[in-house]
SEGU-526843 format. One record per residue (C-alpha): residue in three letters; x, y, z. Coordinates in steps of 0.001 Angstrom, whole numbers, padded with zeros to 6 digits, always signed. Each point is the difference from the previous one (the first is absolute). Layout:
REM SEGU-526843
ALAXYZ ...
***
This chain:
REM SEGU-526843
UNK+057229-045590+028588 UNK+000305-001747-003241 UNK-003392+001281-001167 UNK+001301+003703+000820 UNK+002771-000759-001974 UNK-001918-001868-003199 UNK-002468+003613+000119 UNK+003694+002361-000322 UNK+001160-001512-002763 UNK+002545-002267+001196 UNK+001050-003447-000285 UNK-000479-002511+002326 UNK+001359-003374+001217 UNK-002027-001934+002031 UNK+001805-002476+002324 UNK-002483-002744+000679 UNK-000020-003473+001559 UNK-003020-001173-001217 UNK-000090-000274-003644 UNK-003828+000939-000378 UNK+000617+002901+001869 UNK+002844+000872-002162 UNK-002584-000538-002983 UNK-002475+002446+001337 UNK+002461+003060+000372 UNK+001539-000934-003451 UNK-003523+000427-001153 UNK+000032+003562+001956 UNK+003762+000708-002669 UNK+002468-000827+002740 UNK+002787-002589-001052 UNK-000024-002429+003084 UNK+002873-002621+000732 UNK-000561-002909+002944 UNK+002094-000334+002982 UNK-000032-000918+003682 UNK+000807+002160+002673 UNK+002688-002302+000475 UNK+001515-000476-002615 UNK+002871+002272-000818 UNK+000865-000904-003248 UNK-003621+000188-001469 UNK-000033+003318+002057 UNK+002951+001575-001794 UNK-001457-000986-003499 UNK-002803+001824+000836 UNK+001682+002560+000914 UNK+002736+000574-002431 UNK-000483+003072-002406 UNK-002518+002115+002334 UNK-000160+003714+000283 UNK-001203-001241+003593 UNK-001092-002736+001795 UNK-002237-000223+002791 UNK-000287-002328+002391 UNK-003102-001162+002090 UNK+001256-002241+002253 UNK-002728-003020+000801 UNK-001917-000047+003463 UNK+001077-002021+002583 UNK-002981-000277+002635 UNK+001133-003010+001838 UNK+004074+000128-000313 UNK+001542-002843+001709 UNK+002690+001375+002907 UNK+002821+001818-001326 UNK-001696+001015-003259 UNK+002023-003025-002069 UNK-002911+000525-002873 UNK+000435+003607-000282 UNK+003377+000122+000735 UNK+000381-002727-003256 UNK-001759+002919-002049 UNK+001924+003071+000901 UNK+003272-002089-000921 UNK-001486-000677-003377 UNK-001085+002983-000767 UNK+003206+001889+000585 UNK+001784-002529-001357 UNK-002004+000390-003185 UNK+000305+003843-000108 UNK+003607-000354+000559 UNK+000196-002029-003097 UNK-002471+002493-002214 UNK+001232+003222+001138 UNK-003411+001753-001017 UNK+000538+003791+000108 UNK-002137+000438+003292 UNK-002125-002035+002154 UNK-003383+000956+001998 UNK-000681-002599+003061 UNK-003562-000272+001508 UNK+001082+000794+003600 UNK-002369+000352+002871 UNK-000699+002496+002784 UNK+002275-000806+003194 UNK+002501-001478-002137 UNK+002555+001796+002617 UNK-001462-001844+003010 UNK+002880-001849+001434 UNK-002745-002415+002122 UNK-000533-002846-001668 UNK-003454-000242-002153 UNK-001782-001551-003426 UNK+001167+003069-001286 UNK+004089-000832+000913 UNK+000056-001902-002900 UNK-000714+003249-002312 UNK+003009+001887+002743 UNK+002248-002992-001150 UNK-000880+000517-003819 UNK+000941+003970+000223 UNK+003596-001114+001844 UNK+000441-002010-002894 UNK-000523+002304-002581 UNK+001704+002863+001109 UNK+003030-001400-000764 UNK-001055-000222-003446 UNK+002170+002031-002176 UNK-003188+001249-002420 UNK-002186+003173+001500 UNK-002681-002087+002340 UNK-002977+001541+001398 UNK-002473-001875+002751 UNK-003766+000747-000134 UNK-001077-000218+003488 UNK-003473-000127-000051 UNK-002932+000134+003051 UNK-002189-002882+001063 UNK-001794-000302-003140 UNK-003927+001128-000125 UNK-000578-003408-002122 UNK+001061-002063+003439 UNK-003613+000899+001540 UNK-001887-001630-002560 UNK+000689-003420+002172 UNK-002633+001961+002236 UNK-002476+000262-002515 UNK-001657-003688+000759 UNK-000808+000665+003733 UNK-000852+003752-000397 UNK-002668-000708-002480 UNK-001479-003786+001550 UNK+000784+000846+004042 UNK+000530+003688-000537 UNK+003145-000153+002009 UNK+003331+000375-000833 UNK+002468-001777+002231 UNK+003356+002713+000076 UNK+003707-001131+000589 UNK+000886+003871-000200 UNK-000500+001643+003524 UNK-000526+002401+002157 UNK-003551+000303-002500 UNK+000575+003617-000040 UNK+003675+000051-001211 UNK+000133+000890-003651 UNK+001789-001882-002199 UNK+002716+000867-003157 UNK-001838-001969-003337 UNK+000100+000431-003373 UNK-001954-001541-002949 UNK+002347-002229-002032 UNK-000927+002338-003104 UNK+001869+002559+000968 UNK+003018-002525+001225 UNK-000403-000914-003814 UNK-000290+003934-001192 UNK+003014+000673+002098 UNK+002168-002523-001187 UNK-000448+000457-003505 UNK+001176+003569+000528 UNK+002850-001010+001658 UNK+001215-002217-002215 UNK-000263+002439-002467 UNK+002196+002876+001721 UNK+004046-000300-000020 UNK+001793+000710+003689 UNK+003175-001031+001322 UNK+001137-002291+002855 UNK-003294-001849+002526 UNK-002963+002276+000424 UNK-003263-000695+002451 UNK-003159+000772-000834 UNK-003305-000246+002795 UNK-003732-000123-001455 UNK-003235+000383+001709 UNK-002823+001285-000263 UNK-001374+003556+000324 UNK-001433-000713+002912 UNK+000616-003112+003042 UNK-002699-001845+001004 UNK-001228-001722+003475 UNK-001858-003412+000005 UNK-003345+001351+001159 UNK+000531+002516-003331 UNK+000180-003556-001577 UNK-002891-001285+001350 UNK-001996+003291-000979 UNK+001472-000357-003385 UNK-001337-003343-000522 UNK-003759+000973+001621 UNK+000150+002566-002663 UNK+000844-002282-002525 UNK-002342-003307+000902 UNK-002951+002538+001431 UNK+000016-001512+003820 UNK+001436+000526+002935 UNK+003527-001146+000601 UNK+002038-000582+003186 UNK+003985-000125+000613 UNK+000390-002862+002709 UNK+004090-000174+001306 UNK+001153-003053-000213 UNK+001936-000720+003450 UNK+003580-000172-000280 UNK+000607-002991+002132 UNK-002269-002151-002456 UNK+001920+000857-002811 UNK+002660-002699-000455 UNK-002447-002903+000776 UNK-002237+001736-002562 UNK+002358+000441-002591 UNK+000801-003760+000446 UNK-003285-001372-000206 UNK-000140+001819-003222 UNK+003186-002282-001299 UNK+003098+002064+000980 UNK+002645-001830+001092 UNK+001868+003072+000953 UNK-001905+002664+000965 UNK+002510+002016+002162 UNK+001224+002677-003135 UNK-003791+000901-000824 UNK-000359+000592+003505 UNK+002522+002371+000390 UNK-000580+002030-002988 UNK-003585+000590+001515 UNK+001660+000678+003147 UNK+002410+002874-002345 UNK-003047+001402-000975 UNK-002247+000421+002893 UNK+003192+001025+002399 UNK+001249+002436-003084 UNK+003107-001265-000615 UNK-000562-001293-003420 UNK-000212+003561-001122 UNK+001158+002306-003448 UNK+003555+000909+000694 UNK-000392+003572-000802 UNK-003358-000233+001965 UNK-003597+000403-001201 UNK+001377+003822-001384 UNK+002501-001435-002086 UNK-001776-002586-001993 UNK-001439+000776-003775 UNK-003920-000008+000455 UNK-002273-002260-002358 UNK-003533+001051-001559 UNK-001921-003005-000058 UNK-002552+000151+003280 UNK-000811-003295+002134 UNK-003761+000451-001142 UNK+001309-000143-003899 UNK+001671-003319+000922 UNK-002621-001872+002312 UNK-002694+000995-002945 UNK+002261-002453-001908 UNK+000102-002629+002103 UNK-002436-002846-000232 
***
């Protein structure tokens, strides 16, 4: 988004937490100013004297029960946009930011209750499962040739989207004036299944590739072995996904449609 911005002409405030980082896109001509998610105060500086701000809120892959972490977030950043009044605000949302079962994505449903009642125009980006998410596959697919798929039936396609065009998006967004809370759903021009994943990838790494489910009833165990403490909320947003119910709100019809293929983006990955 901010690069998209820097290349029209406009200027740009980083808000970093990591000072080198900050460094790097002051190098690139933004301005950049440090704060923590949580911290309101440092928040509000940041955001005082903004045409727009927008807010991408940090992942949460583990969250403890409850969402107390991202819940400490949402508070803080409303409380800081209260405070700075910027003349609009753009939200990185998520697909199935509706669902009323509980998921990892609730905590993006709790951030969208929050800011709608936000007295500034606010508009959520609710992107797809992003394309850049396979590239976890790319070890096994090109040492075992297998790729080991939490999204099932293997023939059910899937809404993505490359994060480029969640950037593109956004910066034309925050751009545009509107009134009152507006929703905006991205994917890609086309869904994709996990064996179309796997075929991508053979493409890509020149062998063949298979899409092996991964049975549901291992999952938790899995998921633990692997360090989560709580796995229960990724679990469910799978579930949302493979049973449909983490879904576009105005459907697959009503979403705006990206350019950037799944081929482009696994030809990145290394």
């Amino acid at each position: 988004m901010a690069r998209a911005l820097l290349a029209a002409g406009k200027s740009v405030r980083a808000v970093v937490r990591d000072a080198s980082k900050g460094r790097a896109w002051g190098d690139r001509g933004c301005e950049f100013m440090l704060a923590e998610m949580e911290d309101s105060v440092a928040l509000a500086a940041a955001f005082t004297g903004v045409e727009g701000a927008f807010i991408l809120p940090p992942p949460e892959f583990d969250p403890s029960p409850g969402f107390p972490e991202g819940r400490a977030v949402i508070a803080a950043v409303k409380r800081a946009l209260e405070v700075a009044k910027p003349k609009k605000v753009v939200c990185l949302s998520t697909i199935g930011a509706q669902a009323t079962q509980p998921n990892l994505l609730s905590l993006r449903t709790l951030m969208e209750q929050a800011l709608r009642e936000l007295p500034m125009p606010v508009a959520f980006l609710r992107p797809a499962w992003f394309m850049e998410n396979f590239a976890w596959d790319l070890p096994a697919a090109r040492d075992r040739g297998i790729i080991s798929s939490f999204l099932q039936p293997l023939d059910k396609p899937v809404p993505v989207v490359a994060t480029a065009d969640v950037g593109r998006v956004a910066a034309e967004l925050i751009q545009q004036d509107w009134t009152g809370t507006r929703v905006v759903e991205l994917e890609a021009a086309r869904r994709v299944t996990p064996r179309e994943v796997g075929a991508a990838f053979a493409k890509r790494l020149g062998r063949s590739v298979a899409v092996e489910a991964v049975p549901r009833e291992t999952w938790d165990a899995l998921f633990r072995s692997q360090g989560m403490k709580n796995p229960e909320p990724r679990i469910r947003m799978l579930d949302g996904f493979n049973e449909g119910w983490i879904e576009f709100e105005g459907g697959e019809a009503g979403s705006l449609e990206g350019s950037v293929t799944l081929d482009a983006v696994l030809a990145t990955v290394r």
